[in-house]
Every structure is written in C-alpha cells, then in structure tokens.
ZABAVO-217001 format. One record per residue (C-alpha): residue in three letters; x, y, z. Coordinates in pm, whole numbers, plus 50000, padded with zeros to 5 digits. Example, Ala and Ser with C-alpha at 12.3 -4.5 7.8 and 13.67 -1.06 7.14 Angstrom:
2
ALA512304955050780 SER513674989450714 
This chain:
101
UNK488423886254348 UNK491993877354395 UNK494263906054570 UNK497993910354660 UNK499763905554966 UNK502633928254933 UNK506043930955148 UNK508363959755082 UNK511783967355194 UNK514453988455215 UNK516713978454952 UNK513753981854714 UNK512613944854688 UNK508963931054618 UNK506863897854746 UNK503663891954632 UNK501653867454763 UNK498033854654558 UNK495113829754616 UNK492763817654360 UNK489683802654384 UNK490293772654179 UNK491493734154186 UNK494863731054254 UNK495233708653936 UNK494533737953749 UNK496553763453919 UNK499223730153811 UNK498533731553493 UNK498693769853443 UNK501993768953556 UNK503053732853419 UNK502103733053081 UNK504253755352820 UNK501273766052603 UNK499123772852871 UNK502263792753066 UNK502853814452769 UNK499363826152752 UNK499103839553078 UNK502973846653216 UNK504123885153132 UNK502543918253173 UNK502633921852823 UNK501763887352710 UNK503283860052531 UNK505693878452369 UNK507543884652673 UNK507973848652735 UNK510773836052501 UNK511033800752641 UNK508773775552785 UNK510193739052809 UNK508993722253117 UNK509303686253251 UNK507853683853608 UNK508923651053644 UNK511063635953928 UNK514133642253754 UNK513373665753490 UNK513663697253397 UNK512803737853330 UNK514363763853095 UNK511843792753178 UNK512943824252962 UNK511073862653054 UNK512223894152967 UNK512953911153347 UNK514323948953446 UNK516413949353743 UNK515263967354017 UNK517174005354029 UNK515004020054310 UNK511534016854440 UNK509934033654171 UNK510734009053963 UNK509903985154209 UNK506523999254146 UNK506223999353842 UNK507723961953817 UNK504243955754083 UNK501833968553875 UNK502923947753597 UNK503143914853802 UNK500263923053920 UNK498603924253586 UNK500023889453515 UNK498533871253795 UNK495013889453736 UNK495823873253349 UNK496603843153533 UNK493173844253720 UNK491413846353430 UNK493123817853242 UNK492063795653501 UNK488623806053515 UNK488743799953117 UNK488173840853023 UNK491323841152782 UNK490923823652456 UNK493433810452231 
C-alpha cells in the first residue's frame, strides 16, 4: 500500500511525497500520456483536468490545465491533502490496471 510523506509549514504549505510499486515506464506513462493523465489526475476525476497536451520530447512541450484553490489557511491546506491524496491512490490504481476506461 502506497502512503504519504507529508511536510507542513508555517505559512500553510503542503509536500507530499509517494512510492509505487510498479515499473518506472509505467509510472512514465501515467504521467506522459494525455489519455492516460486525465483518467487518473484530480480528486474529482477527469473533469477537473481541462487540458492535457504533452510532448516529452527534448524540445517539446506541456500545457497541463487543473482546476486548483489557493491555499487561505491550513484548513484548507487540509482539505487540499485529502484530495491529493485521493488522486495519487487513483493514480495507484491506474497503474496496477483497477480503473477502466
């Protein structure tokens, strides 16, 4: 099971920090590839992701798009947490092929 590394400070900022047990190729694809980006990335799911055009190419490029709250005070720090945590248990179980198309 993957968990979170977390580093708090005062301002209210967040770090999390996760391992998977997988490949690194795909761990690289789960981040590299647009389709398979926008079914994992959000805690809300794809909807939240309103661009994915990636070229990971020497030379190429990213426009990434997410909706995003800024962070007012550390309870909304928090609550930003919980949600990225919920995305990178989503992206655990994209790359051990649990969410279908």
């Amino acid at each position: 099971m993957e968990t979170d590394q977390v580093r708090t400070a005062d301002p209210p900022s967040l770090a999390l920090e996760r391992h998977y047990p997988v490949a690194p190729e795909k761990v690289w694809r789960a981040w590299t590839e647009p389709q398979a980006l926008s079914r994992w990335f959000g805690p809300d799911g794809p909807q939240n992701v309103s661009l994915a055009e990636l070229d990971v190419r020497v030379g190429g490029g990213t426009d990434f798009e997410f909706r995003h709250e800024r962070f007012f005070d550390a309870t909304v720090r928090d609550n930003h947490r919980r949600g990225w945590s919920g995305t990178f248990d989503k992206l655990g179980q994209f790359l051990r092929g649990e969410l279908q198309s």
